[in-house]
C-alpha positions in Angstrom: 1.9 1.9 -30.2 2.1 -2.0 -30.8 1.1 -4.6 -28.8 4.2 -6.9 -29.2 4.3 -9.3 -26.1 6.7 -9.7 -24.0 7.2 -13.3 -23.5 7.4 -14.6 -19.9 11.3 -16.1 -19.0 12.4 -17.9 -15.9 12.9 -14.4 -14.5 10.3 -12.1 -16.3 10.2 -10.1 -12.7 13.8 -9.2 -12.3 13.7 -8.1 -16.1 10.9 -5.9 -15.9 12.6 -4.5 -13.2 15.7 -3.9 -15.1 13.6 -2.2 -17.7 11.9 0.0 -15.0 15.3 1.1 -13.8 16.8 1.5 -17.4 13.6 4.4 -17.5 12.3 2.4 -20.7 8.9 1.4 -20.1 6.4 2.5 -21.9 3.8 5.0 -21.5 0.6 2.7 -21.8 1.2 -1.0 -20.5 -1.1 -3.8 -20.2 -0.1 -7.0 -18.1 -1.1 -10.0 -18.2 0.1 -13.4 -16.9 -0.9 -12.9 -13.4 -2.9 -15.5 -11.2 -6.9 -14.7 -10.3 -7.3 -12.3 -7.3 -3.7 -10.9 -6.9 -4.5 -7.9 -9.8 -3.6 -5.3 -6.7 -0.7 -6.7 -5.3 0.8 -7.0 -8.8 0.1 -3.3 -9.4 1.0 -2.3 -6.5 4.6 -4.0 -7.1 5.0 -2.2 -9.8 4.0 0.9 -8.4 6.7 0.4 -5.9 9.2 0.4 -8.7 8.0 3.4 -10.8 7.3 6.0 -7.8 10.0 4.9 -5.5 13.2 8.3 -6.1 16.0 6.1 -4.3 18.6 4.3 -7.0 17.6 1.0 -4.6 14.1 0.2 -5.3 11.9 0.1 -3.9 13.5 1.7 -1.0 10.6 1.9 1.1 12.0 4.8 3.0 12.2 8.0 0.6 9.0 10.4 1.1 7.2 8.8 -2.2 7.4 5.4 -0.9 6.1 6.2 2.7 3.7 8.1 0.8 2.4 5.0 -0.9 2.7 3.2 2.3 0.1 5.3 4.0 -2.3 5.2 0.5 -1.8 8.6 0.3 0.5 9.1 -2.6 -1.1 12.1 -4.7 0.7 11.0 -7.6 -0.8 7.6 -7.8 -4.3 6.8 -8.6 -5.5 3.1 -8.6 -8.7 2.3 -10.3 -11.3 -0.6 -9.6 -14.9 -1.5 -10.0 -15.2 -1.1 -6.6 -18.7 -1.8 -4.8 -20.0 -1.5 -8.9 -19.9 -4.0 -11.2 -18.1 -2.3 -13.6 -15.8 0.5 -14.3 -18.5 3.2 -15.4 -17.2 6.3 -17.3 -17.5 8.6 -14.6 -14.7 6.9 -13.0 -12.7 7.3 -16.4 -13.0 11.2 -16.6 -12.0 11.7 -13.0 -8.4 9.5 -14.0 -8.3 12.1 -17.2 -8.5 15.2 -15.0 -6.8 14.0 -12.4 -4.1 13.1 -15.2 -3.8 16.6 -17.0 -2.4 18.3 -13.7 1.3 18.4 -12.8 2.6 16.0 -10.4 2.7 16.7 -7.1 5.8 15.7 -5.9 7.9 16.9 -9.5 8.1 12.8 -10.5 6.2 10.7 -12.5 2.2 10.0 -12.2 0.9 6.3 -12.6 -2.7 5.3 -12.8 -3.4 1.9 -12.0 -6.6 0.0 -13.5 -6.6 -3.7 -11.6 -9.3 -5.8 -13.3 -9.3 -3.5 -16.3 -11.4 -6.4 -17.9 -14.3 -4.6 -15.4 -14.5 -1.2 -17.3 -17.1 -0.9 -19.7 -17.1 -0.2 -23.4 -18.2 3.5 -22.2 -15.5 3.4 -20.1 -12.3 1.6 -22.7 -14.0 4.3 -25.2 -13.0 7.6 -23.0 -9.3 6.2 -22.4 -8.5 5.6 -26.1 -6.8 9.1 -26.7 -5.3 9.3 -23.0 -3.7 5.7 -23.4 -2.5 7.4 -27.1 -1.2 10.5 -26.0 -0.7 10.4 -22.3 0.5 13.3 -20.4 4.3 13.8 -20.1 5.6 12.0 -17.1 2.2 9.8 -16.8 1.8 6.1 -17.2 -0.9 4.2 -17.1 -0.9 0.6 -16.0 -3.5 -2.1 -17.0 -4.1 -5.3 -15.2 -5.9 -8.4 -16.6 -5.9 -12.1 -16.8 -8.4 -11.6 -19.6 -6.9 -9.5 -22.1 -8.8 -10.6 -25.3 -12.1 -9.1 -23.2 -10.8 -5.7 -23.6 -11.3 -3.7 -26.7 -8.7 -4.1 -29.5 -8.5 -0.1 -29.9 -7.2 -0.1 -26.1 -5.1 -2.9 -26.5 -2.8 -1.7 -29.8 -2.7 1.5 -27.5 -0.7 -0.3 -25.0 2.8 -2.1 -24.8 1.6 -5.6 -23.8 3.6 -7.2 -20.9 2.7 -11.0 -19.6 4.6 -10.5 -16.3 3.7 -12.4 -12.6 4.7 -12.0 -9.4 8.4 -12.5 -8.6 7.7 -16.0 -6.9 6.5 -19.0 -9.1 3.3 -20.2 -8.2 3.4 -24.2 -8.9 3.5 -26.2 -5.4 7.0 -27.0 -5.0 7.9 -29.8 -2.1 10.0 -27.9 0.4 10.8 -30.1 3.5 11.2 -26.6 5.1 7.6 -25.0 4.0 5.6 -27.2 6.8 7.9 -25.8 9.6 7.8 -22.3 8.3 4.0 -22.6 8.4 4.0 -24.0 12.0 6.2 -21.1 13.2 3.6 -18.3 11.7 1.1 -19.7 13.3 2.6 -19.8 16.9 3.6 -16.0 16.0 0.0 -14.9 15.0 -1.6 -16.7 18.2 1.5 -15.5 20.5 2.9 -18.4 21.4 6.3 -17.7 20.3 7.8 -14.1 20.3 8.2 -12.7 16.4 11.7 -12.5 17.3 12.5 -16.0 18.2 10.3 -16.8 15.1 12.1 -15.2 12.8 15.4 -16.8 14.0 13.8 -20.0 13.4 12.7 -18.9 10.0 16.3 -18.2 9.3 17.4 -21.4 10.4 15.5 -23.9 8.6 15.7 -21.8 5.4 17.5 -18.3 5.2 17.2 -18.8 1.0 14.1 -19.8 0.7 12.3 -18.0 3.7 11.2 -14.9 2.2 9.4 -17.2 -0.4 7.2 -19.4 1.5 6.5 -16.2 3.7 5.4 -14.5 0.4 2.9 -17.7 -0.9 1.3 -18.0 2.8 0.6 -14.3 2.6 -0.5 -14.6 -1.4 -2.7 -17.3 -0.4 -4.3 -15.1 2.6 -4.7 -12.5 0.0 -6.6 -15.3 -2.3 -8.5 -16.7 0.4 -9.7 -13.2 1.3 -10.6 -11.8 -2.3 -11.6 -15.1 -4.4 -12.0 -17.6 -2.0 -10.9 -20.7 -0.6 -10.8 -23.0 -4.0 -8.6 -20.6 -5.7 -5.6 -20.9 -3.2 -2.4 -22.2 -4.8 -0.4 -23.3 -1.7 -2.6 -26.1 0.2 0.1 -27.2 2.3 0.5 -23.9 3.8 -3.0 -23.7 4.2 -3.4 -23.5 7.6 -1.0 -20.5 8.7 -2.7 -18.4 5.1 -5.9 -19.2 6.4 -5.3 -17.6 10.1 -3.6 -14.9 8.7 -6.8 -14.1 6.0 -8.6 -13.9 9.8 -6.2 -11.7 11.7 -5.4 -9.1 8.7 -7.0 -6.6 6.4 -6.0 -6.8 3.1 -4.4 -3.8 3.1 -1.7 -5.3 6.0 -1.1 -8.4 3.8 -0.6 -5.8 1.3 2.3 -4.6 3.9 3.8 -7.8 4.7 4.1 -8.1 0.7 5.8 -5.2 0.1 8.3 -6.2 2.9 9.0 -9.3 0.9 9.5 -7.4 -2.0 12.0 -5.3 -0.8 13.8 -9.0 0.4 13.2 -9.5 -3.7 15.6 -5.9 -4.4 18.5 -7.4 -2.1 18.6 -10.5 -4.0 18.5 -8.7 -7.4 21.4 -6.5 -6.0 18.9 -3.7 -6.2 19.1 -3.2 -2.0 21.8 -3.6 0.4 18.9 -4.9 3.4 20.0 -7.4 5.6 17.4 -10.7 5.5 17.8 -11.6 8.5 16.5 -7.9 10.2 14.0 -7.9 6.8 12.6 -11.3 8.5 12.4 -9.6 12.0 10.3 -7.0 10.4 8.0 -9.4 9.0 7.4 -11.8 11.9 6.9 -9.0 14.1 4.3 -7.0 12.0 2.3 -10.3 11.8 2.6 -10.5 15.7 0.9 -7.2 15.9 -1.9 -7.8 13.7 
């Protein structure tokens, strides 16, 4: 397989998505092009697009996508370093058994590797004729923001993809962006109803809501995995920085996959209504 690159447009996210439901990606991908610390909410995003069965995806409602809601989707296995400090081996051979059996819910299997600049040359060695070969109806999905680290064998075995999250990452001045921040702080310390928040939300900025929503939660995610020098939004900083205190990662991983779905209505890949979408949000960061 050949590592020609796909080069990153003004709307590399939508066309990846198009290419996901056109049932032409490849078997073996590597991505790149994402930002320091967000490796797992990029794969997760595209896990919501290759395991959701609804023609609307991600639906977040079919049994695969509740699945993957409740990390408990057999057919999807996500690999990290975790508490090591690199991907050892072992790891490896549990993804290539784990790979050889049928899928459990008759789709397609997808193995994640976030940080795949963390597995070992042990480790890259023992996925060369997987990545090659794969099993039918298996992909496997490499993340890294340091490609060139990873053995060229692995590499030429994958379709390379530079591909970031659907919202830009530069610090654009939005007059709206300080209120928006304001009002997710008053809904995380209670003292406005998510309800009356998210009708705020609406007001100030129904087309750009979703995406200062999504940078206050990136940044929470940032703040939480990296740290506070790596954060890309500083004006928002003070509604990411509560909301790094009140959630686990795994809930901001939640909140982004609601705003991902808010991505699929404006890509006319959902019928949702934003306005009920923003409800959802406001109120699950109410109950965190």
């Amino acid at each position: 397989m050949s590592s020609d690159i796909w080069s990153q447009d003004a709307d590399s996210w939508a066309v990846f998505s198009k290419t996901v439901e056109a049932n032409k990606l490849p078997h073996a991908v590597l991505i790149t092009g994402g930002d320091e610390g967000t490796d797992l909410v990029l794969g997760k995003a595209i896990a919501e697009l290759l395991l959701c069965s609804s023609s609307s995806k991600p639906c977040q409602y079919c049994k695969s996508c509740k699945l993957r809601l409740a990390s408990n989707h057999p057919d999807l296995k996500i690999l990290d370093r975790g508490d090591d400090k690199q991907i050892k081996v072992e790891k490896v051979r549990d993804v290539i058994d784990w790979a050889t059996k049928s899928s459990v819910l008759g789709g397609i299997k997808l193995c994640l590797i976030c940080a795949a600049e963390d597995l070992n040359i042990q480790a890259q060695n023992a996925l060369l004729k997987v990545l090659e070969e794969p099993p039918k109806g298996t992909f496997f999905c490499l993340i890294s923001n340091q490609p060139l680290s990873l053995l060229p064998t692995v590499r030429s075995r994958c379709q390379t993809y530079k591909l970031s999250l659907p919202f830009n990452n530069t610090e654009d001045f939005e007059p709206e962006s300080e209120k928006v921040r304001d009002l997710i702080c008053l809904i995380i310390d209670g003292s406005i109803s998510p309800f009356s928040g998210a009708g705020e939300i609406e007001r100030l900025s129904k087309s750009k809501s979703l995406s200062i929503v999504y940078k206050v939660v990136l940044d929470a995610m940032i703040i939480q995995k990296v740290g506070l020098d790596k954060i890309k939004y500083p004006s928002l900083f003070k509604a990411s920085e509560l909301l790094s205190l009140k959630a686990k990662f795994d809930e901001l991983d939640d909140i982004v996959s609601l705003v991902h779905q808010g991505i699929s209505m404006s890509r006319g890949f959902s019928n949702i209504n934003q306005s009920r979408l923003t409800e959802r949000i406001c109120s699950y960061i109410s109950n965190l």
